[in-house]
Structure formats: structure tokens, C-alpha cells
TORKOL-4160 file (C-alpha; in steps of 0.2 Angstrom, whole numbers, padded with zeros to 4 digits, m for minus):
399
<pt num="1" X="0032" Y="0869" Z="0080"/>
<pt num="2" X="0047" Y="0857" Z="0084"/>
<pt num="3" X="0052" Y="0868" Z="0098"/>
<pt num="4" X="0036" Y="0873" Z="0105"/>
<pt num="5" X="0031" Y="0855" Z="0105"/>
<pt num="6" X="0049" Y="0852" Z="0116"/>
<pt num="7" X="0046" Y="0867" Z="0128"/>
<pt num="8" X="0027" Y="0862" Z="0132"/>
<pt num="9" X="0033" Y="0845" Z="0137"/>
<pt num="10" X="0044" Y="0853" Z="0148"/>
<pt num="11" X="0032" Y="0866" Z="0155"/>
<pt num="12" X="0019" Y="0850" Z="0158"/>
<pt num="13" X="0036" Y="0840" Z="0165"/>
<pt num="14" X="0040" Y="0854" Z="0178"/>
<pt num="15" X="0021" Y="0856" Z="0185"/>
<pt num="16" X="0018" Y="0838" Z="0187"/>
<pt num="17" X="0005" Y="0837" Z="0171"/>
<pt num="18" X="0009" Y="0820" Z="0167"/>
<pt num="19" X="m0009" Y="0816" Z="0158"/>
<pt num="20" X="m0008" Y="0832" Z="0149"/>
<pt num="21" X="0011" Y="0825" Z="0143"/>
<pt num="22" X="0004" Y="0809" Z="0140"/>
<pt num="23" X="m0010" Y="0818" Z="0128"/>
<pt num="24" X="0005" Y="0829" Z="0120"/>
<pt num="25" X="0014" Y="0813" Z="0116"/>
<pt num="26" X="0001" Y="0803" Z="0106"/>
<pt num="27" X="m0006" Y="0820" Z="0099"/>
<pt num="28" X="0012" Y="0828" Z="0093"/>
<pt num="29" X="0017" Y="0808" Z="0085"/>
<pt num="30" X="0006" Y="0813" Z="0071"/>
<pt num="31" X="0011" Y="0831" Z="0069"/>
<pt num="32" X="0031" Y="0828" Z="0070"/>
<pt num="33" X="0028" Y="0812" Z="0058"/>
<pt num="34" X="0018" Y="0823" Z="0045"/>
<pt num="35" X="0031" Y="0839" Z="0045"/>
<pt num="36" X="0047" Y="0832" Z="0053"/>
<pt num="37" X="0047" Y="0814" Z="0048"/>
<pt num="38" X="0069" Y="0814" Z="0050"/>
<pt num="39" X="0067" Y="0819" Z="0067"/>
<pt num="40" X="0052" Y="0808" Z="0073"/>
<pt num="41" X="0063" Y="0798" Z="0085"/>
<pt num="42" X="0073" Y="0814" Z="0093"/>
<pt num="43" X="0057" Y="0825" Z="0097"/>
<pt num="44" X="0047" Y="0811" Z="0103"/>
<pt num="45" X="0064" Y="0803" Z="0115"/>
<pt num="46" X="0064" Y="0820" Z="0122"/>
<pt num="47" X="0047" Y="0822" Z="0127"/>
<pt num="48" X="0046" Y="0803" Z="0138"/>
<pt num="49" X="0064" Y="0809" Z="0143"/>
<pt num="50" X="0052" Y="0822" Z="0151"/>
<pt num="51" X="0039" Y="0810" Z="0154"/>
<pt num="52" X="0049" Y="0798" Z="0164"/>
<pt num="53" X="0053" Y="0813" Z="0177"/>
<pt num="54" X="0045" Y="0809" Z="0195"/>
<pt num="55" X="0029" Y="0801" Z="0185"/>
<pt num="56" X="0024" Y="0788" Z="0199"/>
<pt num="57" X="0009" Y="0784" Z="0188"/>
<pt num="58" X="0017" Y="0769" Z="0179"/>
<pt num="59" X="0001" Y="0763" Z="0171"/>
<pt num="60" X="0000" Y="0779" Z="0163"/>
<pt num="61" X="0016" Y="0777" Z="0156"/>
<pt num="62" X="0014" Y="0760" Z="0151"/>
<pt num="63" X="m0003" Y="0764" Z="0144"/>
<pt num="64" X="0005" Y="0779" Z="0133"/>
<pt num="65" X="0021" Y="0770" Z="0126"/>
<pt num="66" X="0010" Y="0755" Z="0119"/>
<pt num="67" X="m0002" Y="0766" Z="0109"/>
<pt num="68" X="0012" Y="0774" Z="0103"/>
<pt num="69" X="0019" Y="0756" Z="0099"/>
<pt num="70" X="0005" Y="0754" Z="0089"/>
<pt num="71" X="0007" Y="0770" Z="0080"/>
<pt num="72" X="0024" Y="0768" Z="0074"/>
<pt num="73" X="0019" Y="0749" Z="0070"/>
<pt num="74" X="0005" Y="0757" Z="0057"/>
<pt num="75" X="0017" Y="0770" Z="0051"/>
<pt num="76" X="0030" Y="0754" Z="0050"/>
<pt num="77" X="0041" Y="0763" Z="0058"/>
<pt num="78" X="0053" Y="0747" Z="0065"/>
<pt num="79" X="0066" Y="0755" Z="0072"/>
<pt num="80" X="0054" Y="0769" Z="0083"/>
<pt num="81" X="0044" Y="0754" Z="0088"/>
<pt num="82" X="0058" Y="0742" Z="0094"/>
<pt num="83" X="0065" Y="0758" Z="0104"/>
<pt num="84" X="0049" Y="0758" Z="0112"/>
<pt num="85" X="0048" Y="0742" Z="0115"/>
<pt num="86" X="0064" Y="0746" Z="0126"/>
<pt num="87" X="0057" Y="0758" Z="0135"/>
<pt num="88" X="0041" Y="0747" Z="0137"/>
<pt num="89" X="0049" Y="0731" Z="0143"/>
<pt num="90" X="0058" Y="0746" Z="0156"/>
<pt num="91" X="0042" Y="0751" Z="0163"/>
<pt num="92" X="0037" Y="0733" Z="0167"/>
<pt num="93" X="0052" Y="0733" Z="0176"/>
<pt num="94" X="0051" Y="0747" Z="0187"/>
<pt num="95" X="0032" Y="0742" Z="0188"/>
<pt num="96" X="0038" Y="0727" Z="0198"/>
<pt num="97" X="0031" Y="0715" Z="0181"/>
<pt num="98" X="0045" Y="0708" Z="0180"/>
<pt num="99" X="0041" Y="0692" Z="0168"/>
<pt num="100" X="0032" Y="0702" Z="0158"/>
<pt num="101" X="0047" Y="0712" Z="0155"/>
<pt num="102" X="0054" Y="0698" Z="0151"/>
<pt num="103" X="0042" Y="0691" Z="0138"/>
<pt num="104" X="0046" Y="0707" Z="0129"/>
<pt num="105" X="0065" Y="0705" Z="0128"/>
<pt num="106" X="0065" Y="0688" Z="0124"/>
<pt num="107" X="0050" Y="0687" Z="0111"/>
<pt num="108" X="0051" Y="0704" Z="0104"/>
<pt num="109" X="0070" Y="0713" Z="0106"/>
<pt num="110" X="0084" Y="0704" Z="0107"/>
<pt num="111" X="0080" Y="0694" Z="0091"/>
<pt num="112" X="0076" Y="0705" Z="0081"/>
<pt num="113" X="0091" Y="0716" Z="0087"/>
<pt num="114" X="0104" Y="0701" Z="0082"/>
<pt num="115" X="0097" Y="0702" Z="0066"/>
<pt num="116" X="0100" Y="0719" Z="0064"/>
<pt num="117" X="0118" Y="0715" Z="0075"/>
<pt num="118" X="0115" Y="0731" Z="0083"/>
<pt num="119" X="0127" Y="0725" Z="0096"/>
<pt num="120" X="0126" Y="0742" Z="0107"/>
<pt num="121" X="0107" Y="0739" Z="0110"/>
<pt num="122" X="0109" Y="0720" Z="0115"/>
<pt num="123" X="0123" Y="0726" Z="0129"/>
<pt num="124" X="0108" Y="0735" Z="0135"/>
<pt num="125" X="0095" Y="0723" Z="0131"/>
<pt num="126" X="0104" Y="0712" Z="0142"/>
<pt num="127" X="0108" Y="0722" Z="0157"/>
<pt num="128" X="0088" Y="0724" Z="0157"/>
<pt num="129" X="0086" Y="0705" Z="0156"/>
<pt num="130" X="0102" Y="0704" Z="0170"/>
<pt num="131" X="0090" Y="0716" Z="0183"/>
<pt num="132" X="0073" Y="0706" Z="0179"/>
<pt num="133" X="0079" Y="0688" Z="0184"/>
<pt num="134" X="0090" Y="0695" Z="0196"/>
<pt num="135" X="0072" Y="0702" Z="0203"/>
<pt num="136" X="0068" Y="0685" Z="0202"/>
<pt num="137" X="0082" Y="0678" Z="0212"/>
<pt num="138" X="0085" Y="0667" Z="0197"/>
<pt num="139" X="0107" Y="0672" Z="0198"/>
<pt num="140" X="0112" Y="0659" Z="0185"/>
<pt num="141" X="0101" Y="0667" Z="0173"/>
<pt num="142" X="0107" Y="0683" Z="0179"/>
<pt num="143" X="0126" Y="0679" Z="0176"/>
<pt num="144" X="0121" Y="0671" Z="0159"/>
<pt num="145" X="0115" Y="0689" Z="0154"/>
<pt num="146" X="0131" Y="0696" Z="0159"/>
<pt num="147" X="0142" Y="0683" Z="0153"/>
<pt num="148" X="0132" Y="0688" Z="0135"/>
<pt num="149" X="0137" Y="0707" Z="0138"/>
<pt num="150" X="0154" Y="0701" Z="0141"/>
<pt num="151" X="0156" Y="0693" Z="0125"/>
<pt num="152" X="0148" Y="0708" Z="0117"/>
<pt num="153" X="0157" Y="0722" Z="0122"/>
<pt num="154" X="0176" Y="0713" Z="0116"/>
<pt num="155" X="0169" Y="0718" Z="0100"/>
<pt num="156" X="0159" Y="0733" Z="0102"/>
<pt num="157" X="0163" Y="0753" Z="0111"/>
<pt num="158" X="0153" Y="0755" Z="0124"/>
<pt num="159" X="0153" Y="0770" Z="0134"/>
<pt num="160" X="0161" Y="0772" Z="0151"/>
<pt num="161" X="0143" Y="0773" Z="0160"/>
<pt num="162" X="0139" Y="0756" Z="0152"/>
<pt num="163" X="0157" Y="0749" Z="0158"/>
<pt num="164" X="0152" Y="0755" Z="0177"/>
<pt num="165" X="0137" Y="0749" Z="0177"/>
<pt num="166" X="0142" Y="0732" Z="0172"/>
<pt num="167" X="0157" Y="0732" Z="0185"/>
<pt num="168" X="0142" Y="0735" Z="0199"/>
<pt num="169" X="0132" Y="0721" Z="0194"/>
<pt num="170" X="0148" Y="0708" Z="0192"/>
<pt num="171" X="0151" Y="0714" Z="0210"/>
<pt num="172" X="0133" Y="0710" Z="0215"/>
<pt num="173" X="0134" Y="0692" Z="0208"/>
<pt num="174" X="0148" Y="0690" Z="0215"/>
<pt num="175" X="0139" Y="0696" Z="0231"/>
<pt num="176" X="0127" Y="0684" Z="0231"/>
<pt num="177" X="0139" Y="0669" Z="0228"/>
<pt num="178" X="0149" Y="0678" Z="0245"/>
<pt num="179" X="0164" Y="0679" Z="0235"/>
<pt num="180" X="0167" Y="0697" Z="0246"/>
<pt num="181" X="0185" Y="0702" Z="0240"/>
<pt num="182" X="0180" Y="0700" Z="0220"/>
<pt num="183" X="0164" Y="0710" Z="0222"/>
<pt num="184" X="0174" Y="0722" Z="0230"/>
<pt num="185" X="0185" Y="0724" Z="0217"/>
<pt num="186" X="0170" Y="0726" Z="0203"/>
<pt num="187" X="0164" Y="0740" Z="0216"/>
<pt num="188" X="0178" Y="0747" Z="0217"/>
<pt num="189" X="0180" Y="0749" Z="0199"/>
<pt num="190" X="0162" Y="0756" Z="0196"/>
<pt num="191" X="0163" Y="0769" Z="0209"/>
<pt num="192" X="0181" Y="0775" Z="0202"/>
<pt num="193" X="0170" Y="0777" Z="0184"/>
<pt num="194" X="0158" Y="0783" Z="0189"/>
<pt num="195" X="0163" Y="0796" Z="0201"/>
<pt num="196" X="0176" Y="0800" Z="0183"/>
<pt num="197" X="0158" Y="0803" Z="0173"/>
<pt num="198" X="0150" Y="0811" Z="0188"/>
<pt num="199" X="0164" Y="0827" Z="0190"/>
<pt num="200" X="0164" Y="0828" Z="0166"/>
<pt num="201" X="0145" Y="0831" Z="0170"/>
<pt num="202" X="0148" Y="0843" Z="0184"/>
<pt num="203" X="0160" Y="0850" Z="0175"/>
<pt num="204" X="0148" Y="0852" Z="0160"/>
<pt num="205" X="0136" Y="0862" Z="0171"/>
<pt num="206" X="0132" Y="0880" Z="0166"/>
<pt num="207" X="0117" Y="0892" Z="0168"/>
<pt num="208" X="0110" Y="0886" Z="0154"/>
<pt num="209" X="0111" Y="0867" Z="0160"/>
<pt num="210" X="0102" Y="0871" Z="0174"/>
<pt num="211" X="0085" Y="0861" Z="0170"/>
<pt num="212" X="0077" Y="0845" Z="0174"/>
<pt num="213" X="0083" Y="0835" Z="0169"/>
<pt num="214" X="0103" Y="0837" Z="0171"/>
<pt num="215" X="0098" Y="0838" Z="0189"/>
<pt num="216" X="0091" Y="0820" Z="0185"/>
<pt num="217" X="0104" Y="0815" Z="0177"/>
<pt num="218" X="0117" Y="0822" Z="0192"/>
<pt num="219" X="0107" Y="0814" Z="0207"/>
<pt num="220" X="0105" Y="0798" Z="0197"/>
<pt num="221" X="0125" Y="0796" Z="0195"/>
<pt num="222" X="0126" Y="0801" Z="0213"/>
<pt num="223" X="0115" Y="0789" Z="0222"/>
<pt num="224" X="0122" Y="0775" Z="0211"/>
<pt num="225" X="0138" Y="0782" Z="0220"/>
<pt num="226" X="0131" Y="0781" Z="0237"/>
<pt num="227" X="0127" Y="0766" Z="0234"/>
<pt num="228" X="0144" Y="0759" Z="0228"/>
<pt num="229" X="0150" Y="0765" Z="0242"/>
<pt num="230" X="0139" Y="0757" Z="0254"/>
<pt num="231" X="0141" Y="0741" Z="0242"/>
<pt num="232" X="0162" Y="0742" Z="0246"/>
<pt num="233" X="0162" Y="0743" Z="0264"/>
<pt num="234" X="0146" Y="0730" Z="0267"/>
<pt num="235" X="0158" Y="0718" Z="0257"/>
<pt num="236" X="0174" Y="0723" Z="0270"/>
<pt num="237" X="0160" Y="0719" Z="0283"/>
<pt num="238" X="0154" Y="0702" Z="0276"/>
<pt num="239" X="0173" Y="0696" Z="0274"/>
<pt num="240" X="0176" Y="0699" Z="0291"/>
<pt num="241" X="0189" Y="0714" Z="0286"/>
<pt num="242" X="0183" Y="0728" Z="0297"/>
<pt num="243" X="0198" Y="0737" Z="0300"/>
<pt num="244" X="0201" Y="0738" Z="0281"/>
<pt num="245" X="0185" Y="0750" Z="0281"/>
<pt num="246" X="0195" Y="0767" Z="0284"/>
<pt num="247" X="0206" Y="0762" Z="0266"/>
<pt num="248" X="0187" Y="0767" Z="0259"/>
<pt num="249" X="0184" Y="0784" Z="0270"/>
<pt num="250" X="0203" Y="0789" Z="0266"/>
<pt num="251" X="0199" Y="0790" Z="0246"/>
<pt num="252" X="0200" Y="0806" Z="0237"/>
<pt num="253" X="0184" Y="0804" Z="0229"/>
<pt num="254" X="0175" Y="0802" Z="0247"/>
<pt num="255" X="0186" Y="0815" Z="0257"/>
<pt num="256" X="0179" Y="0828" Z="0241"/>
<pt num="257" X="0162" Y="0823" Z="0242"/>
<pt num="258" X="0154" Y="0809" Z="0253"/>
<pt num="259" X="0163" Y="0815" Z="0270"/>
<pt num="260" X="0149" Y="0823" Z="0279"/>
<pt num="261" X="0134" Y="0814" Z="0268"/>
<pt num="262" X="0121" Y="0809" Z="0281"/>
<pt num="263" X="0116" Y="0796" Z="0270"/>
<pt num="264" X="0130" Y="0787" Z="0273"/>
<pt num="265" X="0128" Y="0787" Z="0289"/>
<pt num="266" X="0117" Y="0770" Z="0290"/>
<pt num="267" X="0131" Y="0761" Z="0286"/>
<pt num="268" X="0143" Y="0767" Z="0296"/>
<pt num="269" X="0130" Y="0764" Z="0312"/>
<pt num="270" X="0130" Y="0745" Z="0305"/>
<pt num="271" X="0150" Y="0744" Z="0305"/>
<pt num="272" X="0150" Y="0750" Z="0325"/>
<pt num="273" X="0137" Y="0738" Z="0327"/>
<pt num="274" X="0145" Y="0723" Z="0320"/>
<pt num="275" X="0163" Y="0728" Z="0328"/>
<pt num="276" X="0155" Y="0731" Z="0345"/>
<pt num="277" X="0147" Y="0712" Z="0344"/>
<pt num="278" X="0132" Y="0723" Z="0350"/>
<pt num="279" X="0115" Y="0715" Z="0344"/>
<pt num="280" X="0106" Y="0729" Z="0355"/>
<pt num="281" X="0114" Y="0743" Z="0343"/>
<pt num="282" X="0110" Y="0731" Z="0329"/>
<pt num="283" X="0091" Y="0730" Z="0332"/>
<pt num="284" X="0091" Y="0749" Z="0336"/>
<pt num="285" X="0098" Y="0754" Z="0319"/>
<pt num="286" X="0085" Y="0741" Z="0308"/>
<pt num="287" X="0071" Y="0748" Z="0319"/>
<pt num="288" X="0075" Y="0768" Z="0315"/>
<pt num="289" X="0080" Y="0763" Z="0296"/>
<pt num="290" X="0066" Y="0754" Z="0291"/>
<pt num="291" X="0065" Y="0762" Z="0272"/>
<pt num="292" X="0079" Y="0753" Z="0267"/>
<pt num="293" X="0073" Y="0749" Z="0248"/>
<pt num="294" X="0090" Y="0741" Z="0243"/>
<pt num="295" X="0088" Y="0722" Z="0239"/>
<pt num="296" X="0106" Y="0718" Z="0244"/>
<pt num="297" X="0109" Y="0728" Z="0258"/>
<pt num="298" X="0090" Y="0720" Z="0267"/>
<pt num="299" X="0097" Y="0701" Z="0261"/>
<pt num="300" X="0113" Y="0708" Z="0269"/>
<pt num="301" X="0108" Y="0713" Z="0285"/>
<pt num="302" X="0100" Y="0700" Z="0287"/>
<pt num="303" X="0114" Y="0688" Z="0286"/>
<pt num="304" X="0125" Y="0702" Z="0298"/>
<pt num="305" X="0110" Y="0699" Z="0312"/>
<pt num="306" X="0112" Y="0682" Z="0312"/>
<pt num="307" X="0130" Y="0681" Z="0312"/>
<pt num="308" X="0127" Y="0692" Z="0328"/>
<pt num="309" X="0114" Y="0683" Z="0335"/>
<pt num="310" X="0125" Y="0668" Z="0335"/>
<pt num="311" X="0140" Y="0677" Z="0343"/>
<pt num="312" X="0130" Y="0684" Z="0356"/>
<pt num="313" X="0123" Y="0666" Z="0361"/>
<pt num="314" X="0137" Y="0657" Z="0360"/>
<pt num="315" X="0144" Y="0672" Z="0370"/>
<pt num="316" X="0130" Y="0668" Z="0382"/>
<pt num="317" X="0133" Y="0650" Z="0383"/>
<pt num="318" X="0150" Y="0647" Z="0384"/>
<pt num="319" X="0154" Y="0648" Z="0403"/>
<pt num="320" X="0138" Y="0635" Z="0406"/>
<pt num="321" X="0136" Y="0615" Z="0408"/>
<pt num="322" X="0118" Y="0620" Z="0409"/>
<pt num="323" X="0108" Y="0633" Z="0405"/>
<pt num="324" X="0090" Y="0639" Z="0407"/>
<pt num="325" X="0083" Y="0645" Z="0390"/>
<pt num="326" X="0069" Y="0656" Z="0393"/>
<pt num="327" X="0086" Y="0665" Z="0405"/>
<pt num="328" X="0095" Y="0667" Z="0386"/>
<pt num="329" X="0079" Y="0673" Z="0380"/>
<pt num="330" X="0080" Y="0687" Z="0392"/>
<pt num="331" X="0097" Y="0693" Z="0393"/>
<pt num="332" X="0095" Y="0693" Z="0371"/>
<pt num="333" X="0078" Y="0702" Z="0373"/>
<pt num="334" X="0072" Y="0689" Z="0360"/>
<pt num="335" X="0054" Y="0679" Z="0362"/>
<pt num="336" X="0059" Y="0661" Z="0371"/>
<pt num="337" X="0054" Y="0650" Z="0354"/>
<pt num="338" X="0064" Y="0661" Z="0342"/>
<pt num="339" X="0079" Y="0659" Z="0354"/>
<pt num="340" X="0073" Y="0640" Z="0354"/>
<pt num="341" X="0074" Y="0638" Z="0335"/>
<pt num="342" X="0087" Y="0647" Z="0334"/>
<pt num="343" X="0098" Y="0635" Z="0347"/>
<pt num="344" X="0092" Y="0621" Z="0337"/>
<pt num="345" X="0097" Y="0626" Z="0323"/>
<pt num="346" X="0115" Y="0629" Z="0329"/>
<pt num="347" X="0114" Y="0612" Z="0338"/>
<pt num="348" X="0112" Y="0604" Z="0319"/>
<pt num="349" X="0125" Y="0616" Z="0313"/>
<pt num="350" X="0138" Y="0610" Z="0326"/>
<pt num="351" X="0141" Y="0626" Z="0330"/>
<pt num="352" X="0135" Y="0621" Z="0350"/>
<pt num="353" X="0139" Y="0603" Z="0356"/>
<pt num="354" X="0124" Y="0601" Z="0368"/>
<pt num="355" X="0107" Y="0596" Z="0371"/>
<pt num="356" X="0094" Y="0605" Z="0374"/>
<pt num="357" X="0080" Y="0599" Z="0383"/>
<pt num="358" X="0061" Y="0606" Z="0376"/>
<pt num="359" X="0050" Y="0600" Z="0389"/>
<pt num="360" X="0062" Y="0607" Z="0404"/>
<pt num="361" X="0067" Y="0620" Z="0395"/>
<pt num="362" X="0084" Y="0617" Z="0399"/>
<pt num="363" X="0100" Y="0618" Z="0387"/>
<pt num="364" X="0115" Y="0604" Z="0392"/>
<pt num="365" X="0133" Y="0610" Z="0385"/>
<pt num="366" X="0146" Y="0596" Z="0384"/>
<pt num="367" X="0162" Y="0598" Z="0381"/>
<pt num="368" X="0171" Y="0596" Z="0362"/>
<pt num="369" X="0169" Y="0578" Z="0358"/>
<pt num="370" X="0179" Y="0568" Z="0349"/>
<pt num="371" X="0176" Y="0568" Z="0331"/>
<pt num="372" X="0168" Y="0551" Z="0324"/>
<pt num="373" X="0181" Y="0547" Z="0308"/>
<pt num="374" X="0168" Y="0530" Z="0303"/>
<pt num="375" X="0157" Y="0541" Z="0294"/>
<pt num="376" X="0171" Y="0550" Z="0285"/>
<pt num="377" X="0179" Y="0533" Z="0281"/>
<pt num="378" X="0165" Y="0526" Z="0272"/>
<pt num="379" X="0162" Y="0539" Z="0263"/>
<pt num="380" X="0177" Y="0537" Z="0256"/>
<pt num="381" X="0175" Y="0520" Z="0252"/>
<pt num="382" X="0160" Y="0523" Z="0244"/>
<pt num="383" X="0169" Y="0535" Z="0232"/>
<pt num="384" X="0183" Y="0525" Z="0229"/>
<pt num="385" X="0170" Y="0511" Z="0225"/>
<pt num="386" X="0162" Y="0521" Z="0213"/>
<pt num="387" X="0175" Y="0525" Z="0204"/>
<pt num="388" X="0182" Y="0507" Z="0203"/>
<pt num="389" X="0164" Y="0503" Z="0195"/>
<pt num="390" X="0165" Y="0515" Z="0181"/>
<pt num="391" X="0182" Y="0512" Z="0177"/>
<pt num="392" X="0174" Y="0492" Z="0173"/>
<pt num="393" X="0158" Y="0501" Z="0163"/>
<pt num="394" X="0170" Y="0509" Z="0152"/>
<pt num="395" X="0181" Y="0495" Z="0148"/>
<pt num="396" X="0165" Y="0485" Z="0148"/>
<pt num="397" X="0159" Y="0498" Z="0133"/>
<pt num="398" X="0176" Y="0498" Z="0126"/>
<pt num="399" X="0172" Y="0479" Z="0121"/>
């Protein structure tokens, strides 16, 4: 029965019956728990193992874990329902519910694992809780998730997978905070690791490994790969280190196995791109690679146009006194009120010392003016002031 149970998962897996799985999984729960009660967990792992393969009907999923939370909650089965709790508060994340996800960490998992100082779960309780805040763009409550996996993993084994996969999202953090040349390092690291467990498992591969879901398993270490990679030289790119790009393309781990990969491709477009100064090429590539999915890359792209945007202008303005805007509007290709806003703000930046006049349409360039040191100097003041005055309140508390 055990195995039959197995092979029909994997027969429904392989033909895309996902609501004939999802039947098989609450059905078999009571047959495994009445014959095989010692390998409940196992069977039942292995069938959503199956279950999680290609199903893009989430609320399906969702739907079938929490009746079989409340299954192993009747049978008071703890430790079967908090690993579906896992997998539950998983789902919400994927299902883009991510507070929900969440509510299901906090309320439900990582206490009741720190009782049980099951310290391996918490490590990935919290890289769950790291990726929904970070969902949330809420990055001091990302880093205080990983800070918490730190600590954990001085005192704990955890595998080589979980070791990469933390080096990544240090790196992304670090990312965000546009510290380039440490979130390099953390990529580096991860895509070293990673590429070590990606080779054991390719090494692993025999006629019999052939199924579903070691191919899942290999394609999921490999895009994460790609992505490292991209990760590595869009950090080069953001700290200004072009040239430091071909140190990436001469590693043995690319030369083996990313040479000729066409997805790596977009990135490499947006490394001409930037080094040519060429906003045309620029727009070109975010028009023909529109699909992009990846949070970071998008935020980053972002940021690498309007570094370009800005040198092209200043580019453009440089040899004037005075200079026409809806003339800039045309040479960038850009509407005439995005080019506006975009002058303005460079204005305020100091970036441009100029004027630019909105109801002529006109932009005035003057030449560097002197720094004004007064407002510098009472600022200082100020400060110096202030520290003279809590000097007195403390001596004033003192008595």
C-alpha cells in the first residue's frame, strides 16, 4: 500500500492531476495513519514533495494543507501539524500573502519551535520571515531575521545549501543598503557553494535518478546560480567597477557551465549599455526584456537608468549658457515634462548649477559658483551649542 500510495502521487504529479493529488493526500492521511502510523510524516512529505511540482493552483494547495492541518491537529499529531504549518505559511508566500505568512510564523511556529529548541527549524523559520518582510520592503526587519539565523547557526550544523542560501540574502541586504563590494563578497561566497552542491548532485545522477523531481531539484540550484551570477556583476556595475566584470566570466565554474547560457545574456546587454553611456541601448533592452520577475535586478535597473539619464543630460548641457528644453527632450527622445522634472530635480540636487525657466521653456547654466560657507558655519555653531547645553543638564542632574 505504502508504495502504491507513492507511485500514484507520482503518476497524478507527472500528468498534471493536481485535484486528483490533492484527493489522494487527504484520502491516503487516514489509511497511512491507521497501518503505517511510524512513517505518517515520510509518505505524506513525499506526496506534496509531488504536489508542489508545477501546481499553479495555489489555493488548491493552500486549501489541501489546512484540512490536513486539521487532521493531524485531531489525531494530535504536533509535530506533523507544525511541519504543515511550514509548508502552509510557504504557500502564503509564494501566494504573494505575505502578512499572512507572517501571522503564521510569529503566532504559530517560531514559538512553539523555541520551546522545543529545535534550533534547525528556527534557521528556516527565519529565512521564511527574512523573504516575507523583505516582500514588504521592511529591510530592518529583514536583517533582524537574519541577524537571529546568525546567532543560531554558531551553535547548530546547518547544511551547506542552508549556509549559501543565507550568504545570498546577506548579499541582497547589503544590496539594498548600496554597500556593492560586501554584497559581492556574500554572492561570491553563495555562488562558490552552491555551484560545490550543484556538481555532488550532478554527480549523484543515475538512470534511476532520472524523475521529477531530481530534475526539480537540479533546475532549482541552477537558476539560483544564474542568478548569483547576475547578482555579482549587477554589484560591479553599481560600484562603478565595470572593468572588474571579466574577473566573473574568467571563473572556472562559468567557463564549465554558464559560457554560452543565453540567459545570461540580459545582463551582459546591460553592462554594454552602461559602459557605452548609451541610454538608446538602454531603453532597447528594458523594452525586449520586459519579463524580468526579479525584485532586485527591476529596483536595480531602475537606479542604472537614471544614473544614465543623468549623464546623458549633463552630457547634453554642458557646452550651453542657455538651452532650449523641449531641444533636450528631443535629442533624449523623452516627453518634454519628464525631461522637466527630471532637470528640476538635478537642479535641487546640485548636480546642475542653472535656472530653468518654465514659462519660456528655457534652461540658464551659470558657471560653478562659489560655495556659501554661512550656512555650514552655523551649523556648526548650532552643534557646538548644543553640546555645551547638555554638558550643563547633566552637571545640573548631577546636583
Amino acid at each position: 500500500k505504502e508504495k502504491i500510495i507513492v507511485l500514484l502521487g507520482e503518476l497524478y504529479c507527472v500528468n498534471n492531476q493536481y485535484d486528483e493529488l490533492s484527493r489522494l493526500l487527504l484520502q491516503s492521511q487516514t489509511v497511512i495513519y491507521d497501518n503505517f502510523k511510524s512513517k505518517l510524516s515520510k509518505i505524506l512529505k513525499r506526496l506534496i514533495e509531488f504536489f508542489n511540482i508545477n501546481n499553479q493552483n495555489r489555493e488548491l494547495q493552500i486549501n489541501t494543507i489546512e484540512l490536513m492541518i486539521e487532521f493531524a491537529n485531531e489525531k494530535q499529531r504536533k509535530f506533523w501539524a507544525n511541519t504543515l504549518l511550514i509548508e502552509l505559511a510557504t504557500l502564503q508566500f509564494h501566494n504573494k500573502n505575505y502578512r499572512l505568512s507572517l501571522e503564521i510564523l510569529q503566532k504559530k511556529l517560531i514559538s512553539s519551535f523555541k520551546k522545543l529548541d529545535d534550533k534547525s527549524s528556527l534557521v528556516d523559520l527565519y529565512i521564511l520571515e527574512f523573504k516575507n518582510y523583505y516582500q514588504l520592503k521592511n529591510f530592518v526587519k529583514a536583517k533582524n531575521s537574519l541577524i537571529s539565523c546568525k546567532t543560531i547557526i554558531q551553535s547548530v550544523y546547518v547544511s551547506n545549501l542552508i549556509v549559501s542560501e543565507l550568504d545570498m540574502l546577506n548579499g541582497i541586504i547589503f544590496c539594498e543598503n548600496k554597500d556593492y563590494q560586501t554584497a559581492y563578497s556574500y554572492f561570491y561566497e553563495s555562488f562558490n557553494n552552491y555551484y560545490e552542491e550543484y556538481i555532488k548532485l550532478l554527480a549523484s545522477k543515475t538512470d534511476k535518478s532520472q524523475d521529477k523531481l531530481y530534475e526539480v531539484k537540479t533546475s532549482k540550484i541552477y537558476q539560483i546560480l544564474l542568478s548569483l551570477l547576475k547578482y555579482m556583476i549587477l554589484c560591479k556595475i553599481m560600484a562603478n567597477k565595470v572593468d572588474e566584470i571579466q574577473s566573473i566570466y574568467s571563473l572556472q565554474a562559468f567557463r564549465d557551465t554558464f559560457k554560452d547560457t543565453k540567459e545570461l545574456n540580459f545582463i551582459k546587454d546591460v553592462v554594454k549599455a552602461y559602459n557605452d553611456n548609451s541610454l538608446l541601448e538602454f531603453n532597447k533592452i528594458l523594452s525586449t526584456n520586459n519579463t524580468v520577475q526579479d525584485d532586485l535586478i527591476l529596483k536595480h535597473l531602475t537606479i542604472l537608468y537614471d544614473i544614465l539619464l543623468t549623464n546623458n543630460l549633463i552630457k547634453i548641457i554642458k557646452p550651453f549658457d542657455c538651452i532650449e528644453v523641449q531641444h533636450i527632450s528631443n535629442l533624449i527622445g523623452m516627453p518634454y515634462k519628464d525631461i522637466e522634472l527630471k532637470i528640476s530635480q538635478l537642479i535641487l540636487d546640485g548636480k546642475i548649477i542653472g535656472k530653468l525657466n518654465q514659462d519660456l521653456g528655457y534652461l540658464y547654466i551659470f558657471d560653478n559658483l562659489k560655495e556659501d560657507t554661512i550656512y555650514e558655519q552655523g551649523s556648526g555653531l548650532i552643534t557646538e551649542l548644543n553640546q555645551v547645553l547638555e554638558k550643563l543638564y547633566e552637571k545640573a542632574s548631577v546636583l
